[in-house]
N, C-alpha and C positions, 0 to 999 in steps of 0.2 A: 380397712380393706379386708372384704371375704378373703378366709387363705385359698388361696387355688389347688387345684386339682388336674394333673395332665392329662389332656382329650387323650384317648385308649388309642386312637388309630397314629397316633405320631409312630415315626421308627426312632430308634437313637442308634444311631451306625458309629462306627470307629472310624477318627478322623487323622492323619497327620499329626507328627509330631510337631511342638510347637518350637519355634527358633531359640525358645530361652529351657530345650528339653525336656518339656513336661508335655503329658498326651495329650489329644484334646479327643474331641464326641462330636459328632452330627446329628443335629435334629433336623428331621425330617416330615415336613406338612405335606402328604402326598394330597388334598383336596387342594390345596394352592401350588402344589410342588415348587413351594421353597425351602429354603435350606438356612440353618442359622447353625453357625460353630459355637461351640463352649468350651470354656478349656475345663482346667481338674476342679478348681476349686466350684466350679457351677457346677460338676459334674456329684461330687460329695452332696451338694447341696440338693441335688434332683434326685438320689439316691434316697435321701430323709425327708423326702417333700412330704410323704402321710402322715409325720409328726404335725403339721398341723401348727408349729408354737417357733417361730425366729431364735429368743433365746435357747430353748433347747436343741434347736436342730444346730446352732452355733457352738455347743457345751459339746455337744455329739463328735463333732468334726475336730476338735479342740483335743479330745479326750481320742479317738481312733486316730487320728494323721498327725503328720507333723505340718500339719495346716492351724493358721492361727485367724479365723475367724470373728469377726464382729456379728451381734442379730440384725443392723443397719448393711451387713455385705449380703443377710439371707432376707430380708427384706425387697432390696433393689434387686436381687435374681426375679422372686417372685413378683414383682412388679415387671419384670422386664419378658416375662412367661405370658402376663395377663395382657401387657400390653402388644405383644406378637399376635396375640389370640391362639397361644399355642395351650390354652387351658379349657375346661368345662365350663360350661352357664348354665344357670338353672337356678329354681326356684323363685321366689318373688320377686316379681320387677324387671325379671331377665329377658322379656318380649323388648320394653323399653332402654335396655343397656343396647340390646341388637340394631334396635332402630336408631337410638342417637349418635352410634357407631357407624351406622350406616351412613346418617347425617352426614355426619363430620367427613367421612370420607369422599360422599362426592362433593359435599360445597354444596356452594350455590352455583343457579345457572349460568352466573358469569363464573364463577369460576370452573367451573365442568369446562365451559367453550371455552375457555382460555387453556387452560390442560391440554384438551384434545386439540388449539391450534396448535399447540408446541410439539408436544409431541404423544405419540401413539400407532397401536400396530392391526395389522391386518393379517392371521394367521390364513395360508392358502391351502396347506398340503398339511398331511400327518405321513412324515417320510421312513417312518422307521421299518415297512417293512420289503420297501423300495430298497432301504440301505441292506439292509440283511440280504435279500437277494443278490446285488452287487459288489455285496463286499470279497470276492473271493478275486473279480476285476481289478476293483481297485488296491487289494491289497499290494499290487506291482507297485505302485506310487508311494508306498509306505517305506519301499526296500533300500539301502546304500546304495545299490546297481542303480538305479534310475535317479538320484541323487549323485555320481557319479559324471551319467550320462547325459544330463543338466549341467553340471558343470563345466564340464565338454564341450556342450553346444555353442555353451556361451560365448566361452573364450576362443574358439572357433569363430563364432557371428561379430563378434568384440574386435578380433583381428581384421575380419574382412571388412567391417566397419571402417577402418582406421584406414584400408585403403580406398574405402567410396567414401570419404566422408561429406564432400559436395555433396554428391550425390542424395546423404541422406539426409543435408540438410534440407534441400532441396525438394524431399518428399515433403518435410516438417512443413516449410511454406507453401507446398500445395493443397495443404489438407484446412486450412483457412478458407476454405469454401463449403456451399451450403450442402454438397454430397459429403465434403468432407466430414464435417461436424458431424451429420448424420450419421455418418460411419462410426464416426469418433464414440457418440453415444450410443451405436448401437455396440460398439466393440465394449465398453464399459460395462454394460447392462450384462453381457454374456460375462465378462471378468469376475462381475462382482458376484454371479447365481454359482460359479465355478467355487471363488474362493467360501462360500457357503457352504457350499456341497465338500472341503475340504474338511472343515469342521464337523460337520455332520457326520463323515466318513472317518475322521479320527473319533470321535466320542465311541459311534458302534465299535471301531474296531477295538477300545479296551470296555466294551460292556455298558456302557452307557446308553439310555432309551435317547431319542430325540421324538420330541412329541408334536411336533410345528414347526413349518420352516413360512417365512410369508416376507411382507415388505412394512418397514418401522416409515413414521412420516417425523421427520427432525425440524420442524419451524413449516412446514408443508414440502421437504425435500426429503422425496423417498430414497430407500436403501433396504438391501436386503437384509433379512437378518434368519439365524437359526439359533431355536430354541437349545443349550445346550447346559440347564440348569444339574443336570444330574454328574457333570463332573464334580458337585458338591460328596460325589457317594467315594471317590477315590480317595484313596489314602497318601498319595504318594505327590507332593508337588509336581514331581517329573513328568507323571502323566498329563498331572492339569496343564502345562507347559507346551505339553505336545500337542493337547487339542486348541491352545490361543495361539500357537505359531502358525495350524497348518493354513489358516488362508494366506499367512502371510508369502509361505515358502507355495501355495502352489499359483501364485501370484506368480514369484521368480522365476518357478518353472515355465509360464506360460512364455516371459518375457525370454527366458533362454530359448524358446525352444524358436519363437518367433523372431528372435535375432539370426539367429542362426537360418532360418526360414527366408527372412529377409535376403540375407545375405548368395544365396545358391539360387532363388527363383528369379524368370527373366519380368520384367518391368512387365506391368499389367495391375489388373485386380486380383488376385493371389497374392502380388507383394506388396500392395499397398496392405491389402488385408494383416498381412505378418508385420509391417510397419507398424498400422494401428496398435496392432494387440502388443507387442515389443513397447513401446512407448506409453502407452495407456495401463498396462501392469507397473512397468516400473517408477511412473510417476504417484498412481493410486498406493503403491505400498510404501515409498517413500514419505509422500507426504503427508498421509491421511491414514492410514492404514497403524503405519508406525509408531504414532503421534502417542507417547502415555497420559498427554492434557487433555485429553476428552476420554471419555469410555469406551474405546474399540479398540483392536487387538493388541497396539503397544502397551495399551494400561496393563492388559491381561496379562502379558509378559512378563511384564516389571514388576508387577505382584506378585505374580508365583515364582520371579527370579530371587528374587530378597525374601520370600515369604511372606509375604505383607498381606491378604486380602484387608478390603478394604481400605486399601492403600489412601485415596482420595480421602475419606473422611476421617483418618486416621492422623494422615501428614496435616491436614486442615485444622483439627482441632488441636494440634500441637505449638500450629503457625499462628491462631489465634491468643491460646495461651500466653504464646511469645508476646506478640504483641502488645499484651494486658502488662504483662511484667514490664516490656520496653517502656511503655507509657506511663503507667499507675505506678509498678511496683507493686503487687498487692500479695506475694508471695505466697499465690495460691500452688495446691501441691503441680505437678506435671500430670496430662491426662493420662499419660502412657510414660515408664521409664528405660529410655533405652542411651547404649552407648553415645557419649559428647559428640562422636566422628558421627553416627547415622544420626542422630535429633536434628546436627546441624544440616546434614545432608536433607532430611524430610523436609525440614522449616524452608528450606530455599528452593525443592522442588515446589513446595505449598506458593510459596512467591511467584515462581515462573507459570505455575499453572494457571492462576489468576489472569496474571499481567496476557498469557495468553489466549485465557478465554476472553476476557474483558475487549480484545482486540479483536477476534472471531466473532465475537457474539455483536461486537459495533458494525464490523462489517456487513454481516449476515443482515441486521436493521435497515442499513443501509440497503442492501441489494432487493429487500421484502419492498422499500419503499421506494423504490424506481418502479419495482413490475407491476406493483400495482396503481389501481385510480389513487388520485391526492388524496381524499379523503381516509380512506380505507387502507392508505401507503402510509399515514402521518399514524392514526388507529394503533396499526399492526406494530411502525414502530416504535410505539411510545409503549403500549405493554412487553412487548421483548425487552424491551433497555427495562422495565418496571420490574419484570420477574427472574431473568437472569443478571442483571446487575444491583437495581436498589432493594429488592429482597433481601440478599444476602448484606448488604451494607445496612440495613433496618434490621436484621436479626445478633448483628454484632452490638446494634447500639441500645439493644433492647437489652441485651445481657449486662452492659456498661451502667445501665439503668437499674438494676439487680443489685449492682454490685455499688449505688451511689455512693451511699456511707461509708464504705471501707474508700473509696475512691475520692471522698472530698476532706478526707483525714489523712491521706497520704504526702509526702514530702516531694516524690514522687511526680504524684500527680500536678503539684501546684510550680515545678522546674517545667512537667508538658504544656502547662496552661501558660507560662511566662514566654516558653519558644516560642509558641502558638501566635501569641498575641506579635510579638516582635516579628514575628514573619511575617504576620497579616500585615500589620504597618507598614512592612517594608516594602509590600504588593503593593499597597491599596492608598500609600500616602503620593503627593507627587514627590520626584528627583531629577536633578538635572539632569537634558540628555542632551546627544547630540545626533544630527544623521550622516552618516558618511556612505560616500558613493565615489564612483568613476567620472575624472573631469578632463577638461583639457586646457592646456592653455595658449594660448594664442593670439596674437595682435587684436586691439578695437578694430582695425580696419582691415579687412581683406580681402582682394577682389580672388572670385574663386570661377576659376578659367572654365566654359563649357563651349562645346564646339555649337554654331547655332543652326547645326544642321547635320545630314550625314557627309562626310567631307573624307579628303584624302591631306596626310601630313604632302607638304610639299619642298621644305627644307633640305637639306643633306646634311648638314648637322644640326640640331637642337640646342636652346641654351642651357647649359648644365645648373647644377643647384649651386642657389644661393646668387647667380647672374644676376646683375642691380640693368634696372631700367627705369630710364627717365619719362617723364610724362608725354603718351601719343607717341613713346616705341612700339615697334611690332615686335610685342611678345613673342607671338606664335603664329606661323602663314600657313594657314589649310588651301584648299584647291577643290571647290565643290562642280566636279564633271559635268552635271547634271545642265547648273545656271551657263559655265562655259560653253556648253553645248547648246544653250537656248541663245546666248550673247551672241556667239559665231554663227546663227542661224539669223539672228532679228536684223545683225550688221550688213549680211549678204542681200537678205528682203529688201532692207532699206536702200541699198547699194541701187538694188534693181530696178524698186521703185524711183530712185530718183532718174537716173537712167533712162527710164520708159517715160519719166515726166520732159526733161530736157529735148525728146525724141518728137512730144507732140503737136501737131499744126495748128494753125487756126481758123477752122471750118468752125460747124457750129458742134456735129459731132466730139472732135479733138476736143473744145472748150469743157463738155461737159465729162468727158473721161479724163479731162487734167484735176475738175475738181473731186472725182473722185479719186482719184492718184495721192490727190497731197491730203485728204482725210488720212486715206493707206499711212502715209508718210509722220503723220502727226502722232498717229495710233502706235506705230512702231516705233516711233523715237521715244514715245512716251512708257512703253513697256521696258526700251533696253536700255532707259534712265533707271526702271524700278529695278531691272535685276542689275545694272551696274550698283547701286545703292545697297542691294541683296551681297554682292560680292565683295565687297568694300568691311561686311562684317565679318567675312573670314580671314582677314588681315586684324587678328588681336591685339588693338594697342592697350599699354597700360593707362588706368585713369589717374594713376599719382605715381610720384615716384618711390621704387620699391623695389624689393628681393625675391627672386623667385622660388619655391617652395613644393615640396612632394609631388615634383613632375611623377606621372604615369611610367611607370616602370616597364612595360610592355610598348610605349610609342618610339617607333621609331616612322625613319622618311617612305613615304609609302604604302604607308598603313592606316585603314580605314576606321573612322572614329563615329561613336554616334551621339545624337544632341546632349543625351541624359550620362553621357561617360566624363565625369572629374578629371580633365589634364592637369591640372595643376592651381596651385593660390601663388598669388601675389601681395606679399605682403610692404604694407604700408610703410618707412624709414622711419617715419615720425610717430608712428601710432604709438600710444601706452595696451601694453600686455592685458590679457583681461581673461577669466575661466571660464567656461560652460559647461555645466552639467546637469541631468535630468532627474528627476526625483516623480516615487510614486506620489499618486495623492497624499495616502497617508503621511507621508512626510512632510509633505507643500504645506499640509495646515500647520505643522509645526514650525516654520520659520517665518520670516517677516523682513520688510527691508531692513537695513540697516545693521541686521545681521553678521555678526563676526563670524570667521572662519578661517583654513589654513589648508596648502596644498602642498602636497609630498607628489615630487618626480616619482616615477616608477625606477628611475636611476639613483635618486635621492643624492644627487651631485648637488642640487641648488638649496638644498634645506628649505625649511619649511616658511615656506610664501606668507603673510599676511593677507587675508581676506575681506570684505566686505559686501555684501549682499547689493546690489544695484535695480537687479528687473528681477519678476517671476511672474512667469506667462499665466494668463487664467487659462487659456487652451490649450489641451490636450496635444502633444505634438503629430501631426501627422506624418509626418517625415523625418527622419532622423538624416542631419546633413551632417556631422561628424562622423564621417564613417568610422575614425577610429576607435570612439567607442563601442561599437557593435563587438558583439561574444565572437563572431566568429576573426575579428579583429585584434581579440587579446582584451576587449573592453568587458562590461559584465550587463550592457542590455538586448536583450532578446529580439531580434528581426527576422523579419520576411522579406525576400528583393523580388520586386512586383514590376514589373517594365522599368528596370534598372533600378529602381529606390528602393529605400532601405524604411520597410514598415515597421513601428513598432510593434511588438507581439503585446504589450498590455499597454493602459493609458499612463504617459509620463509627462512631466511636465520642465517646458526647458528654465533654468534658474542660471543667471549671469552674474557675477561676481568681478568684483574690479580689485585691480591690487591697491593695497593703503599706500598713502601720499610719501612713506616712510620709506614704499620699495621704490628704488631711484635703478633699477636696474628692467634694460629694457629687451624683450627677447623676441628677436627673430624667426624662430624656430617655432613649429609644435610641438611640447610636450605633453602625453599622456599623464597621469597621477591621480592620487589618491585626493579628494574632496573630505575635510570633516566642516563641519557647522555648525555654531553652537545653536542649540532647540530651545522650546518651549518647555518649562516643569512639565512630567507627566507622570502616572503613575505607569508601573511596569504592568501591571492586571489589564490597564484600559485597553490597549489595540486589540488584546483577546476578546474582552469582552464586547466592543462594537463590533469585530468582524462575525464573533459570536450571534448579535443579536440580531446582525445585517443577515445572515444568514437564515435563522428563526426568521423574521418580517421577509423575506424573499419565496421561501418555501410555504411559509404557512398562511402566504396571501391567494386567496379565492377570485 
């Protein structure tokens, strides 16, 4: 490597003290206006850079400080100069160093388009001399008096709150409409240019330029953003502090003031208005705003709260480290050495911030691949998952890769490869399983009572539970008004008709109105046979003899019943007890007749039942007739009640189960319980992976 040379126009400004007390430096690229910290030791080392020689400039440093240098630390500085581009070029070859520089940085065209799909910005405005002008307005916002009188408002708006609070739910569910939303976003959009203009406004006010303020596009979802690289020139965390909080705080203030706004204006659009922007601050800076796993204002925080810039790649390559050592063992040094209590704290934010980009960034796939066509939705989401999640899992294994030799000689490493495999196994082999679900159990035989029309109880008392009836008792006597009403009307016709027949002479006239009389006659006897026969079903007899069971708890004499309402089962004396319960598919291919099993009461008085598998439905149940397995019954399957019945919410299938010849005890009753089954071997991996693939062949079919 040419030794480098520092380009003339860099600045090198004073930086912050560093957390472990030593100063640090800012270098300053004003054609890029980026900013790169150094601490002391770079800082000696940029002081000897026109020595021109590593070991010497390492001897130099050795001999004036109490710094103890290597020519491998003054090496990697000046590697680390050449590779910022913070040095001179020239002389031979230095057209093609620029250009394959250049290469490399934009890629190729798919990767340029891939880039710019993700993300990139659109600079609109150059505000800084907008801000300057204004700053003597805004500096009121800056003061404790209006931070005071924010917090005022609040807990003002917060108390009246608490006495509308209908009320303000109330607006919440009206705003689910399509002025609503549109508000919503347009209340957002003004939030978000506000909380920008916060930071813009804080940087000018301690001296900072801001050179750009415009809109960044994050996956194709724009936001605002402002340019605010020059708090790189402050010395003082505190300040950098003050300009990553202020959108946050003039967020809250917007939300105070518009609580408080809410709260005193009368119903209209002005308070819907205050509603909005109250609600739309305070969710934007809670949830997204706050957040330190992504790069917007919480990160900024929390960096200059701890001192950490760089926080994310910092805590990243510590949590990697970890990792190597967890697995390999390869007792490489630590990239950075800091206290037990913070490494451990950095290594476990490095963990949560993954696990929560890894879940944003799926989401986000997700959402790109609903809005757009199929094609161009499946496209979008296969390169996001490629460069925010398998990039980074291809650059750790690349490094694993590096580091082979030391890793296939480890002790280490060959305990991680033994787990590995034993896990896998454990996934991927089959094990016994079983299914266990919600059953019931109840008589082979049971007649299950339904009115055969809409009808009136007509009893004065009802038979109570567990009342035994013999075969062709009346259960249950309804009274349908309607057919009585037709009966009483067909008996009087017919009355009349005969009457008028009895009445007739015998001319030739009379003859021929007798034969039409007694068709009359025949017709009416023949229909108030049909509704006598109709009426004869609302006298419920039993078909065998049997116990009466979960009469309707609401019936009493008097009260109107309709065809599809369950008065009650009749259960059979002699019947053998028997389970029902329903199973998804994926279950159903898992058992087979013959099937052993066992049932637990929900009381668990009867211990545990003997099973045997007897029927399982090929179809799908369309009705679910055990009502008391239904969720909203205490049971755990999901329904709809659709003109009285009970629809399943997903496809189940009913499985019947008979008690073994061993249980000699016979029950009466319904009880609710617990179902297990013994299954089919399976492996614990497979159900992911079919619902997995079912899902791929469902989406990814044209």
């Amino acid at each position: 490597m040419s030794w480098p040379s520092l380009r003339e126009e860099i600045d090198l400004l004073p930086g912050p003290r560093l957390s472990d007390g030593q100063p640090s430096w800012t270098l300053h690229d004003p054609v890029r206006n980026r900013f790169f910290a150094i601490d002391w030791p770079s800082f000696e080392i940029l002081k000897r850079l026109s020595y021109a020689d590593a070991d010497k400039i390492a001897t130099l440093i050795s001999n004036d400080t109490t710094l103890a240098l290597n020519p491998t630390d003054v090496s990697n500085f000046a590697q680390f100069l050449s590779e910022n581009q913070l040095v001179q070029t020239g002389g031979l070859g230095s057209a093609k160093k620029f250009a394959d520089r250049l290469a490399k940085m934009q890629g190729s065209p798919v990767k340029w388009l891939i880039h710019h799909y993700l993300f990139f910005r659109v600079p609109l405005w150059n505000p800084d001399a907008w801000l300057q002008r204004w700053m003597s307005v805004a500096e009121f916002f800056f003061t404790s008096r209006f931070a005071l009188l924010s917090l005022s408002a609040f807990c003002i708006g917060l108390f009246q709150i608490g006495r509308q609070w209908d009320v303000f739910v109330s607006s919440l569910v009206d705003m689910f409409t399509w002025s609503g939303l549109i508000t919503y976003g347009v209340a957002i959009i003004l939030v978000k240019w506000l909380h920008e203009l916060g930071h813009a406004f804080a940087a000018r006010r301690l001296g900072c330029r801001v050179p750009a303020m415009g809109v960044a596009f994050l996956v194709m979802f724009p936001m605002a953003y402002t340019d605010t690289n020059e708090t790189w020139r402050l010395t003082r965390n505190k300040q950098r502090l003050q300009i990553a909080s202020a959108g946050i705080l003039i967020e809250l203030a917007i939300a105070a003031w518009a609580t408080l706004a809410w709260a005193l204006l009368p119903d209209g659009d002005l308070r819907s208005i205050a509603f909005v922007l109250a609600t739309t601050s305070l969710i934007a800076t809670l949830v997204i705003n706050s957040s330190p796993f992504l790069r917007f204002d919480g990160y900024f925080i929390l960096s200059d709260l701890i001192d950490m810039p760089n926080l994310h790649q910092r805590s990243f390559a510590l949590a990697r480290w970890k990792l190597r050592e967890w697995l390999f063992g390869l007792c490489e040094e630590k990239p950075e050495v800091f206290r037990k209590g913070k490494e451990r704290a950095l290594i476990f934010f490095a963990w949560l911030t993954w696990l929560y980009r890894l879940v944003v960034f799926i989401g986000i796939a997700l959402l790109i691949y609903g809005f757009f066509l199929k094609l161009l939705g499946v496209i979008l989401f296969v390169v996001e998952l490629a460069w925010f999640i398998a990039m980074p899992i291809k650059s750790e294994l690349m490094e694993w890769r590096k580091r082979w030799p030391t890793i296939s000689r480890s002790r280490r490493s060959k305990m991680t490869a033994t787990i590995v495999v034993l896990l896998t196994a454990l996934f991927m082999l089959p094990w016994p399983t079983r299914v266990t679900s919600s059953g019931v159990l109840q008589p082979a035989e049971v007649w299950r009572i339904y009115a055969p029309g809409p009808a009136l109880f007509e009893a004065e008392e009802l038979s109570g539970e567990g009342a035994r009836f013999e075969v062709d008792d009346v259960v249950m006597r309804l009274v349908s008004p309607e057919l009585e009403a037709r009966q009483d009307m067909l008996t009087a016709k017919l009355e009349s008709l005969q009457l008028q027949s009895n009445r007739s002479g015998f001319n030739s006239e009379s003859v021929k109105r007798m034969q039409s009389l007694r068709e009359q006659v025949v017709a009416a006897q023949t229909e108030l046979a049909e509704i006598n026969t109709q009426l004869e079903q609302y006298s419920l007899k039993a078909p065998f003899t049997g116990f009466l069971r979960d009469i309707g708890f609401e019936i009493s004499s008097g009260q109107w019943v309709g065809p599809d309402e369950l008065l009650g089962l009749l259960v059979n004396e002699d019947s053998r007890s028997q389970v029902i319960t329903y199973l998804d598919e994926s279950d159903v291919e898992r058992i087979k007749l013959g099937y052993s099993g066992i049932f637990l009461s929900d009381g668990r008085e009867n211990g545990a039942l003997a099973l045997t598998v007897t029927r399982i439905d090929s179809d799908a149940t369309r009705q679910l007739t055990e009502g008391i397995l239904a969720a909203h019954a205490g049971g755990d399957i999901l329904v709809r009640e659709q003109e009285g019945q009970l629809i399943p919410e997903r496809a189940i299938y009913r499985v019947t189960l008979a008690l073994d010849e061993n249980e000699t005890v016979f029950y009466r009753q319904i009880l609710r319980g617990d179902v297990v089954i013994r299954a089919e071997w399976q492996s614990p991996l497979l159900p992911y992976l079919k619902n997995a693939l079912a899902v791929l062949v469902r989406e990814f079919g044209f």
